[in-house]
C-alpha positions in Angstrom: 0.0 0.0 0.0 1.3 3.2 -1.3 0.4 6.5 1.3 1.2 9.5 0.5 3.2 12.1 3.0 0.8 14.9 2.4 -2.4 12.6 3.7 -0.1 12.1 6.6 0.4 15.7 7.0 -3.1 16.3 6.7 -4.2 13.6 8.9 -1.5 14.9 11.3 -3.0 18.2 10.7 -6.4 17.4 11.6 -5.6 16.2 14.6 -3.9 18.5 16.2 -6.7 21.0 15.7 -9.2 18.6 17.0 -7.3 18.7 19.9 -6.5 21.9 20.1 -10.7 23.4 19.7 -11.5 20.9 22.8 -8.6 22.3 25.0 -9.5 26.2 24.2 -13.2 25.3 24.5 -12.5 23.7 28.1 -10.1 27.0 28.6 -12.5 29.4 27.2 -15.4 27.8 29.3 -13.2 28.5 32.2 -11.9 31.6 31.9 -15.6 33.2 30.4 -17.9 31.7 32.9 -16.6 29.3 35.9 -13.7 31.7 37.0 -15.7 34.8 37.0 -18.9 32.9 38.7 -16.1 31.8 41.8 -15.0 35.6 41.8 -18.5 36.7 42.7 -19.1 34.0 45.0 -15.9 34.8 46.7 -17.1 38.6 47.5 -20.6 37.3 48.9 -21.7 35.7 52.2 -20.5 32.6 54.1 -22.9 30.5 52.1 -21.7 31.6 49.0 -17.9 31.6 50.2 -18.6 27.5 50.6 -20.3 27.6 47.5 -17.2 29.5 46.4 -15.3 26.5 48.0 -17.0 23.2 46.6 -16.8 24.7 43.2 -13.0 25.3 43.6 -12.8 21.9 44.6 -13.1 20.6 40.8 -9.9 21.6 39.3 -9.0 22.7 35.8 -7.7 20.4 33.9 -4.4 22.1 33.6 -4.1 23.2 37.3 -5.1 20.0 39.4 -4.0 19.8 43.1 -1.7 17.1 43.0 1.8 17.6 44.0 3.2 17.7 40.3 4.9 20.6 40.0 6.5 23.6 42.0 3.5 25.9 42.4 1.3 22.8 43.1 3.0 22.0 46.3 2.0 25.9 47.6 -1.2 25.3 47.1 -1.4 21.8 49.2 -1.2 23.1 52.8 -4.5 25.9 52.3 -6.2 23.3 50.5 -5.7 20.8 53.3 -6.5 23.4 56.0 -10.0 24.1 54.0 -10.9 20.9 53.5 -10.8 20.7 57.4 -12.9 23.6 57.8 -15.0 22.6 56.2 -15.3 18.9 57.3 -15.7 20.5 60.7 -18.0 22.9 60.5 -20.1 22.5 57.2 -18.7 25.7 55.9 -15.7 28.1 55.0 -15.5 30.9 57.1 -14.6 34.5 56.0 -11.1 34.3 57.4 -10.0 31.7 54.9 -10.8 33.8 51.6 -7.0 34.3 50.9 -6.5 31.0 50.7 -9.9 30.7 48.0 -8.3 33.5 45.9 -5.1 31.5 46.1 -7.0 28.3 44.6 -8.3 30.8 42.4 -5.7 32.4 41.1 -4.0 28.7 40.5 -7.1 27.5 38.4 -6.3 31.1 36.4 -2.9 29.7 35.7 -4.1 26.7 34.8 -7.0 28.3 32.4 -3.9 30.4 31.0 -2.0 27.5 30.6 -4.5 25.6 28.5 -4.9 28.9 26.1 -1.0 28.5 25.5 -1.2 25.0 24.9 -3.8 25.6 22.9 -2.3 27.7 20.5 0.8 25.6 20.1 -1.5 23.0 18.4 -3.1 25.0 16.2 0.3 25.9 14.9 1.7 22.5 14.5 -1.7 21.6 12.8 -1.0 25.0 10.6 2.7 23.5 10.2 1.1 20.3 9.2 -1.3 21.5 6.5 1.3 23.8 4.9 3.8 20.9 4.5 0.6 18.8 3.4 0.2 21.2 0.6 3.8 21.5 0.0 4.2 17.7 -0.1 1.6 17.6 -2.5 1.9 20.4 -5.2 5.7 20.1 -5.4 8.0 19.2 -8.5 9.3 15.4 -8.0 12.7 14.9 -10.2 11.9 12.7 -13.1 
């Protein structure tokens, strides 16, 4: 079976964008909606401080709270002192809202992250498709 580079480069091409349109939708969704939703909740009253809390609790998918990098390790002991907080009392108090703007701020790094990474692919798939075309309408040597 003969293939041809340039369907390589296209297929190549294809999906990194695929790839690329889910991460910036899951970026976009966070950055448009969830983060500035968590903002408001973080300027309201106790109730919607926890509220605040429990949302923060589901990561991005760039900026989980496991100890993988530098930055994540920061983020381990106020996570660990809210989740007792609220396992004691059935709520965050005021007095922990640095620490919610902290969690914030690392999903917001993580949102930024995705944008990046986002971007990268669609240039490789960009990369792809122009050396698809060139592979394609070049001049082979007889």
């Amino acid at each position: 079976m003969n293939v041809k580079d340039s369907s390589i480069f296209f297929a190549t091409s294809i999906i990194f964008f695929m790839a690329a349109a889910i991460i910036i939708s899951i970026a976009l969704y966070s950055r448009h909606s969830y983060e500035p939703h968590v903002s408001e909740l973080l300027k309201g009253s106790q109730k919607q401080i926890t509220e605040a809390y429990t949302l923060l609790m589901n990561p991005s998918p760039f900026a989980g709270y496991t100890g993988l990098d530098g930055t994540s390790v920061v983020v381990e002991e106020p996570l660990a002192i809210l989740n007792h907080e609220y396992k004691v009392n059935g709520a965050i108090s005021t007095e922990y809202i640095e620490y919610l703007e902290m969690l914030l701020a690392y999903r917001m790094l993580g949102t930024e992250l995705g944008m990046k990474t986002a971007f990268y692919f669609f240039l490789i798939a960009g990369a792809m498709a122009l050396l698809g075309f060139i592979s394609r309408y070049r001049k082979r040597p007889v």
